[in-house]
Structures are given as C-alpha cells and as structure tokens.
C-alpha positions in Angstrom: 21.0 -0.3 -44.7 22.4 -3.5 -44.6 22.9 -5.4 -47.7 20.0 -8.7 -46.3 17.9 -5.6 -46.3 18.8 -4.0 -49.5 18.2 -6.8 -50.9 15.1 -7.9 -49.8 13.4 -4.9 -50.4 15.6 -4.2 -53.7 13.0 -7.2 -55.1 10.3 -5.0 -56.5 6.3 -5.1 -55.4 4.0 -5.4 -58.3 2.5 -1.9 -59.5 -0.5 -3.4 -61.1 -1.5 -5.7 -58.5 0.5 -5.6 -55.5 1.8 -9.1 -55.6 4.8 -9.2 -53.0 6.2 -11.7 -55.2 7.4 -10.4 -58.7 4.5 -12.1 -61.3 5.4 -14.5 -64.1 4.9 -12.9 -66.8 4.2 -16.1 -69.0 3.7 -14.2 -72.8 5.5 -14.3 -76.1 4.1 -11.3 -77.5 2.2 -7.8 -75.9 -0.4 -5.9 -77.6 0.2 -2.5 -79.0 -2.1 0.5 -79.0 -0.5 1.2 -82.7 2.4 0.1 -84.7 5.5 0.7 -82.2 3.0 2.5 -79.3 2.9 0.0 -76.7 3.6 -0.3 -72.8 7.5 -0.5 -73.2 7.4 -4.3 -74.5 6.4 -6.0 -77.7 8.4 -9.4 -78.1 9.6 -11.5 -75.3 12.7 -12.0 -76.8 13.9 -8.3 -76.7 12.1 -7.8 -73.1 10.0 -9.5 -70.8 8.1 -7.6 -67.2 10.1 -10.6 -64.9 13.3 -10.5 -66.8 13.0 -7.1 -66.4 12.7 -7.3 -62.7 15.9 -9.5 -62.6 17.9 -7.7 -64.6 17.5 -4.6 -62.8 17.6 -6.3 -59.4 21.6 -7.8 -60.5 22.4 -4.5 -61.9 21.9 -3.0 -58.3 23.5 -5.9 -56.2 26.7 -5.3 -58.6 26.6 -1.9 -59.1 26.8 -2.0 -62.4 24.7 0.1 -65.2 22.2 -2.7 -66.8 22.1 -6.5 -65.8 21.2 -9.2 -68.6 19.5 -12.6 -67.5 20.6 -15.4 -70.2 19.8 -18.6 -70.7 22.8 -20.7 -69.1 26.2 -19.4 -67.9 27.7 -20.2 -71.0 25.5 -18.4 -73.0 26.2 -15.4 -71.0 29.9 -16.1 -71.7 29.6 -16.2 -75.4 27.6 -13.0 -75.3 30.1 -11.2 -73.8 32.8 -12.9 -76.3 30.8 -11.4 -79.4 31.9 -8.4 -78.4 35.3 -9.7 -80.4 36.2 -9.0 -84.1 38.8 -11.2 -85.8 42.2 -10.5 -84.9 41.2 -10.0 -81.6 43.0 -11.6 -78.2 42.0 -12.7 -74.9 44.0 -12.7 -72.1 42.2 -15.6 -69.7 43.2 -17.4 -66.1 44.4 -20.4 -67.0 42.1 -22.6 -64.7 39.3 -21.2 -66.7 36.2 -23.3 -66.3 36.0 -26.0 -68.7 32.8 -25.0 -71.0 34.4 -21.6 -71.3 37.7 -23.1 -72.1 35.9 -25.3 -74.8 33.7 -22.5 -75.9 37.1 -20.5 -76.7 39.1 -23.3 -77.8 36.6 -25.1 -80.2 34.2 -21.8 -81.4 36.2 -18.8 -81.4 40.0 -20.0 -82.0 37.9 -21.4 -85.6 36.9 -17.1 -86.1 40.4 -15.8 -85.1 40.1 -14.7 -81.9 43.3 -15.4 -79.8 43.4 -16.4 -76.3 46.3 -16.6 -73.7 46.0 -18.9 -70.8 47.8 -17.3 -67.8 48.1 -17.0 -64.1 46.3 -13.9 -63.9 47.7 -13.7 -60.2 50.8 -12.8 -61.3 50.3 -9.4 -63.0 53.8 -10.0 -64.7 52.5 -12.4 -66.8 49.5 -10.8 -67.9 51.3 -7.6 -69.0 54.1 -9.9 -70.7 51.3 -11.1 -73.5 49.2 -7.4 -73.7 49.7 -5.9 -77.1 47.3 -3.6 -79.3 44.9 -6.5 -79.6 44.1 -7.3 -76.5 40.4 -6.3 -76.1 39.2 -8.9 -73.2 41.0 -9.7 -70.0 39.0 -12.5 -68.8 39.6 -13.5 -65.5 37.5 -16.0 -62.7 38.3 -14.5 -58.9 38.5 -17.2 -57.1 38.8 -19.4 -60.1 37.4 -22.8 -60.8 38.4 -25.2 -59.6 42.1 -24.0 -57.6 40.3 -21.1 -56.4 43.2 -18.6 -57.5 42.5 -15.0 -55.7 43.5 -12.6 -58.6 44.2 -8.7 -58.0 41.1 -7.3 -59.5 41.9 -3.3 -58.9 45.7 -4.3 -60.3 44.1 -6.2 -63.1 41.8 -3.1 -64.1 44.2 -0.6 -64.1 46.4 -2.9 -66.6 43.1 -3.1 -68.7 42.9 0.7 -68.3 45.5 1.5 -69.4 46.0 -0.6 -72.9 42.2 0.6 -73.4 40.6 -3.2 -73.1 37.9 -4.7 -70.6 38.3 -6.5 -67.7 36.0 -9.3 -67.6 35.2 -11.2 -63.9 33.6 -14.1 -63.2 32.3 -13.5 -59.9 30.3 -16.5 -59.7 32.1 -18.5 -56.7 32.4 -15.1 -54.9 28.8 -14.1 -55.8 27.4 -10.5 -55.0 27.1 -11.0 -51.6 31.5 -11.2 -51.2 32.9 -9.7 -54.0 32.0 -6.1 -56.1 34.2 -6.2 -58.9 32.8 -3.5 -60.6 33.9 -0.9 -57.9 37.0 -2.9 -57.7 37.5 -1.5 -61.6 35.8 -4.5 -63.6 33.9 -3.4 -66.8 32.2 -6.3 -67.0 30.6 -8.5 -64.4 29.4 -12.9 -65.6 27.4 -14.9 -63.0 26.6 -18.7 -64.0 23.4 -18.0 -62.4 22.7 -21.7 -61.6 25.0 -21.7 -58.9 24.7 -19.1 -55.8 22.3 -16.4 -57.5 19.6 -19.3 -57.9 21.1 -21.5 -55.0 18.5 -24.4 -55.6 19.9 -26.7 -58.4 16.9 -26.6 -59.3 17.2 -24.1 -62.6 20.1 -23.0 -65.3 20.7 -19.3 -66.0 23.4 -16.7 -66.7 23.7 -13.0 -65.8 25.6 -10.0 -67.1 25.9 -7.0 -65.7 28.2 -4.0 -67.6 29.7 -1.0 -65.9 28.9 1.8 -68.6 26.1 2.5 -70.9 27.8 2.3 -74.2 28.5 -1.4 -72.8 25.1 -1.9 -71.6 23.7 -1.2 -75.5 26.5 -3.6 -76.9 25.4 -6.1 -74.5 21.6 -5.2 -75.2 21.8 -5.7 -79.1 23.9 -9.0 -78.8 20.9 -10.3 -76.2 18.2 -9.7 -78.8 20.1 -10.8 -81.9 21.2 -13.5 -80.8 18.3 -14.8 -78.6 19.7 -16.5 -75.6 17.5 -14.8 -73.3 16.4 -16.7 -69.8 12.4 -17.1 -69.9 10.1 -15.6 -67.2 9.5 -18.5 -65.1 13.7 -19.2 -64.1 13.5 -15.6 -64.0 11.3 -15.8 -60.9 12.9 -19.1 -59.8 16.0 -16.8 -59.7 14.8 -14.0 -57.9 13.9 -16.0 -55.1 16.7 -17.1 -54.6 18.4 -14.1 -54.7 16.1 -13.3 -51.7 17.6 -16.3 -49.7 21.2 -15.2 -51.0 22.4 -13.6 -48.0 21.7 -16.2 -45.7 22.9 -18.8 -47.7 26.1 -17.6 -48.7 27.6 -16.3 -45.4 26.2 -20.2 -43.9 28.3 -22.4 -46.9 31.2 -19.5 -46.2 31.2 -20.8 -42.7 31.1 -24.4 -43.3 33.4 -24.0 -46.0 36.0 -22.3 -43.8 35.3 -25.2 -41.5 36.0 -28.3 -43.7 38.9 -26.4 -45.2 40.6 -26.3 -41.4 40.0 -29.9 -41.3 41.3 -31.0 -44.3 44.5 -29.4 -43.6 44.8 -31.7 -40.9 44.4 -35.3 -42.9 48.1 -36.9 -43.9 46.1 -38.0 -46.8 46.0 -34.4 -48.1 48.7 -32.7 -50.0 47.1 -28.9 -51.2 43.8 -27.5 -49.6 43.0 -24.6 -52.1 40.7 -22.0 -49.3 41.2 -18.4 -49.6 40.0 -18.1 -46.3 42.9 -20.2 -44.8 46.2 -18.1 -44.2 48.3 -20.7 -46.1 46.2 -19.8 -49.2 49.1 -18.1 -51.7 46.8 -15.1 -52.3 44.8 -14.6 -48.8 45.7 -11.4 -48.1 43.8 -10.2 -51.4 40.9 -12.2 -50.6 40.7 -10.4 -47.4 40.3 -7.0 -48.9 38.3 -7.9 -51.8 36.0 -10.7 -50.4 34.2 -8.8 -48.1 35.6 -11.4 -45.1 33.5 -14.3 -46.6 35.6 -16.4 -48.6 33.2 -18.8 -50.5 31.6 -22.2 -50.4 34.2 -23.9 -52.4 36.9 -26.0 -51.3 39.4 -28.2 -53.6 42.4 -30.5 -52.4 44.6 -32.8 -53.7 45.6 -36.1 -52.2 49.4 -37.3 -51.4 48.5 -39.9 -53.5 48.0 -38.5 -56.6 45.8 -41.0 -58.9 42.2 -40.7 -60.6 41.8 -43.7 -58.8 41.8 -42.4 -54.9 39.7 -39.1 -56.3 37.0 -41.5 -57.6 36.9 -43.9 -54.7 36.7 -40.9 -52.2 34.1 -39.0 -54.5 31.7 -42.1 -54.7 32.1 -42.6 -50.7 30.0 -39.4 -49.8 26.7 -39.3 -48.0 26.4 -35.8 -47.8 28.0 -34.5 -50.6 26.2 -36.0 -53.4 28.5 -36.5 -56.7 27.4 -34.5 -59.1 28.0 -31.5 -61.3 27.5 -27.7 -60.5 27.8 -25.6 -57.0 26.5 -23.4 -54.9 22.9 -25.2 -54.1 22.1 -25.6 -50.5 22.9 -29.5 -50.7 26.3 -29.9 -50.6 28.2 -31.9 -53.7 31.6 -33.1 -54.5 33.1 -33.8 -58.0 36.1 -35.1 -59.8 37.3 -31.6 -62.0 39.5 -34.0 -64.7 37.0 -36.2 -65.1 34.2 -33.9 -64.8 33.7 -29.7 -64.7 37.1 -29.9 -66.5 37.7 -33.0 -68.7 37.2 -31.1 -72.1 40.5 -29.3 -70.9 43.4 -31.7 -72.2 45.0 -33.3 -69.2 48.5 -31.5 -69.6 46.8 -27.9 -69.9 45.0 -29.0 -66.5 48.3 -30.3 -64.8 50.2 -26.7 -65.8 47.4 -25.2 -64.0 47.2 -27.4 -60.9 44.1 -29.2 -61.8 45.8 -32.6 -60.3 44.5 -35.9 -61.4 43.2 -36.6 -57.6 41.6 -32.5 -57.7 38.2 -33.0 -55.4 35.9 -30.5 -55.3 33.6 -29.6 -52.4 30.4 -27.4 -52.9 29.6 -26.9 -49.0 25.7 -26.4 -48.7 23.8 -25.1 -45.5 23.7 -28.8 -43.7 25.7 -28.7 -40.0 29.4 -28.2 -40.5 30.5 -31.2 -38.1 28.2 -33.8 -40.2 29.7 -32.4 -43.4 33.2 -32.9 -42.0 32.0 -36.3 -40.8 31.0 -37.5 -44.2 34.8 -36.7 -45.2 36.3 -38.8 -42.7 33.9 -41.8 -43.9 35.2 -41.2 -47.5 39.2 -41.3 -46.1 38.8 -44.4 -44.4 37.3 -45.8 -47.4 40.8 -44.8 -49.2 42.4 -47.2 -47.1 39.5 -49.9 -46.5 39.7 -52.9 -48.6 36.2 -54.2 -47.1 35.0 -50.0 -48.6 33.2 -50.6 -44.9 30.5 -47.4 -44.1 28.3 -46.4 -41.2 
C-alpha cells in the first residue's frame, strides 16, 4: 500500500454512525453509567473521541507508540521539556526555532535545566558536551531557518548509548519525508500548524513517543498540565492530513524549483536546499528524506543588510509576508526580524541566521509564477522608482 493510500484510509469511519468524516465531538464532560464506569471518557481534558482519532492517526504515520495533539507547537515542546528535573542538560541545534529557543532560555534556564547550542551536524560536537546529565538531545532535521540536514541514526546511537532521548523536530520534513522514529528517534514534535494542518487556517502541536513507558510520561504531563488541542482543530487537522500527500510532494517540487533559480541570481550569496547537491549535508537528506526535500528554502544576499531582506520581503505578490509555513499559499519572512528575533543577534550570526536570511514557504501555486514573483522582488533591490508589474 502506498502511503496516499495508507493514509487516506488510516483516517477512521465513524462506528456509531458512519460519518466518513471523523465527527466533532464538541463536549466538556461524558456521562457515566456509575462512578469511574463509563465509555472510555469522562473529561475532555484527559481525552476526547476526535482527539482521539488524531492522535492515533500521527502515531501510525510516524510509527511511533501513542501520538498527543496539543494546543500549539510550543506547547507540545514544553511538554516534552517537563520530562526534565533540575540539574538536567539539553543538548539542542543551534538554529533552534526561536519560541523554542526563548521557551529554554527564559523558562527553563530560571529551573536549572542546562542547554547547549550546537551544530548537531557535526557529531563531534555533540559528543564533546554529553556527560551524565544529558537527558534530551533536541535536534530540528532540516532545521529552522538554515535547513541543516543532521544525522538522525548517528545522533541516536550517541543518545543510546549515554542512555538519553533523542528528540526530532520533524516539522519541515513532515511524515510524508522523514520517519525518525525508525531512523532511532525516541521522540517525534510536529508544530502541527504548519504541513500536518497545511491551511493556516489553525494552531496545533503533536507528539508522538517511541515506547510505552514514554507514551505514559507524555500521557500524565498532557492531562496535568492541560494543553490539550480541542475537538474542532482536531478535525481541521485531520483533514489536512488527508490532503498531506499531495501537498507536500507539490511545495517539494516547487521548492526544488526556486532553489535552482536562486542559485543563479548574482544577488545571492548561500541558497540553503537540501535538495540541491551544493547543500553541505545532501547526501544525508537523500537517505533520510525519502527523495522529497521540503518546501522551505532560505538564502542570503551578497549584500548583507536588514535593509535589502526587508525591501525584497515587502516586494512579493505571491509570497505573502507573514509568519508560519507549510500552508498551501506560499509566504516569505525576514528570520532576524521575525521567526527568530527573540534569539540575540550574535547567537543568530554564529549560526548562520544572516541579517539579509529570507525565508521562502513554497505553496502549491505554479512553480514559474512563484519564481516570477522573485525576480519582481530583485529588480526592486536595485529600482529606485521600487517600479512593479
């Protein structure tokens, strides 16, 4: 079976009814026959029928043992970083996203966790900061927003073997590219906003854990803490995931696309693609990616200023300026001033997040007008009459 129809038909039909669409199950309580007898619910906050559904349904598309549907990325983030005692470390990519850089910076430094910033696609460096207190090995593959390609299978035998987790962020890569659980990774995030729902048009976060001693970790840090997704961007985010196929493989193709053209502007200085050979880590990509290499593309310009990133990111027709990723419209966005800014600007230079960073979300329009909107925005970079068709 191929996996546009396993997933398809991984979306469940309604016992009760029928419905061919999973049912909103719009309740915050369930009736019990007597004190704890009831129909496997009582409280939406500990479980809920179309949660249910979707957490089952990103447990099979990952592999994993249990999926959890959150509120917002971030809040699936922070549930996986409770799993941390004081005196704890983190060993993180140091392009981390910037919520989940301010979330460990700002929240969790204050309660003694430690964290490392590193290349994780140098293994070197990794195992140069693991010690007994290394718990987490957090890593984003590709990462946001240079689109490092770390070693996943390298990466879990390294957490193997000093007895921590590997943590992925498979969100650019999504399901339909990437496994990183069979690739070694214990756990598995998804910022559920971005290709899982693949709208803009809701905000959710997803878990999914490798073993069932993580699953019940996972599971009592849902409910106590309470920052569940509610039933109706549950269903929002199943249907997407029914489109997900389709969409990805489409803004994989036009992303590969641009990225070939934007190798070919003098204005250019780094294209960031793991689908293009120049890409440091391609040949990883190419085994783990599944031959699709994402929607994302980021480049810097020769000249490096805030000011040419903001007068090419405001010169878009197609790409709209705007937060976020992985909708079917395609966007564009400034990472220092924007996805990143809470990340202080030195930090972001170490890392390659350059002042004139862009960041293209490519959605399903044609490839050749998305490439054509480009050009527009370079001749604006050197138009003083800013002069548009």
């Amino acid at each position: 079976m191929s996996s546009a129809t396993e997933i398809i038909h991984a979306v469940p039909v309604d016992e009760l009814t029928g419905s061919i669409s999973v049912p909103v199950y719009q309740t915050s309580t369930f009736v019990q026959e007597a004190p704890g007898v009831h129909k496997g619910y009582d409280y939406a906050r500990t479980a809920n029928p179309t949660r249910h559904a979707l957490e089952q349904l990103i447990a099979k598309l990952e592999g994993g043992d249990a999926g959890f549907a959150f509120s917002t990325g971030l809040a699936a983030i922070d549930a996986v970083a409770k799993l941390l005692s004081t005196g704890d470390e983190i060993i993180a990519v140091d392009d981390l996203y910037g919520g989940a850089y301010r979330l460990f910076t700002h929240v969790y430094q204050k309660l003694g966790i430690k964290i490392h910033y590193v290349d994780t696609t140098d293994a070197d460096q990794i195992l140069a900061l693991t010690n007994r207190n290394t718990k987490l090995i957090w890593i984003e593959s590709p990462s946001n927003p240079t689109l490092k390609v770390s070693d996943i299978q390298q990466i879990g035998k390294i957490a193997k073997s000093i007895n921590a987790l590997l943590v992925v962020d498979n969100t650019f890569a999504s399901p339909i590219s990437q496994k990183p659980i069979k690739l070694g990774a214990d756990i598995v995030i998804h910022s559920a906003t971005k290709y899982i729902g693949g709208h803009s048009d809701l905000v959710a976060g997803l878990v999914v854990t490798k073993s069932k001693a993580l699953s019940e970790r996972i599971k009592f840090i849902q409910n106590a803490s309470g920052g569940i997704l509610g039933p109706w961007d549950c269903f929002l985010t199943i249907r997407g995931i029914e489109t997900i196929d389709l969409r990805v493989r489409k803004q994989c193709a036009n992303a590969l696309q641009v990225a070939q053209y934007l190798q070919t502007k003098p204005e250019v200085d780094i294209v960031h693609y793991p689908g293009l050979a120049s890409h440091k880590n391609h040949h990883i990509a190419v085994q783990q990616q599944n031959g699709l290499f994402g929607g994302i593309v980021s480049f810097s310009l020769k000249e490096d200023t805030a000011e040419n990133a903001v007068r090419f990111v405001t010169h878009t027709t197609y790409f709209k300026l705007a937060e976020s990723l992985g909708g079917v419209k395609s966007l564009i966005c400034q990472p220092s001033a924007m996805t990143h800014a809470s990340v202080p600007r030195e930090k972001r230079l170490e890392c390659g997040i350059q002042d004139s960073l862009i960041r293209l979300s490519c959605g399903i329009e044609d490839a050749q007008d998305l490439i054509d909107d480009l050009e527009k925005a370079f001749t604006c970079i050197h138009s003083q009459n800013e002069v548009f068709a």
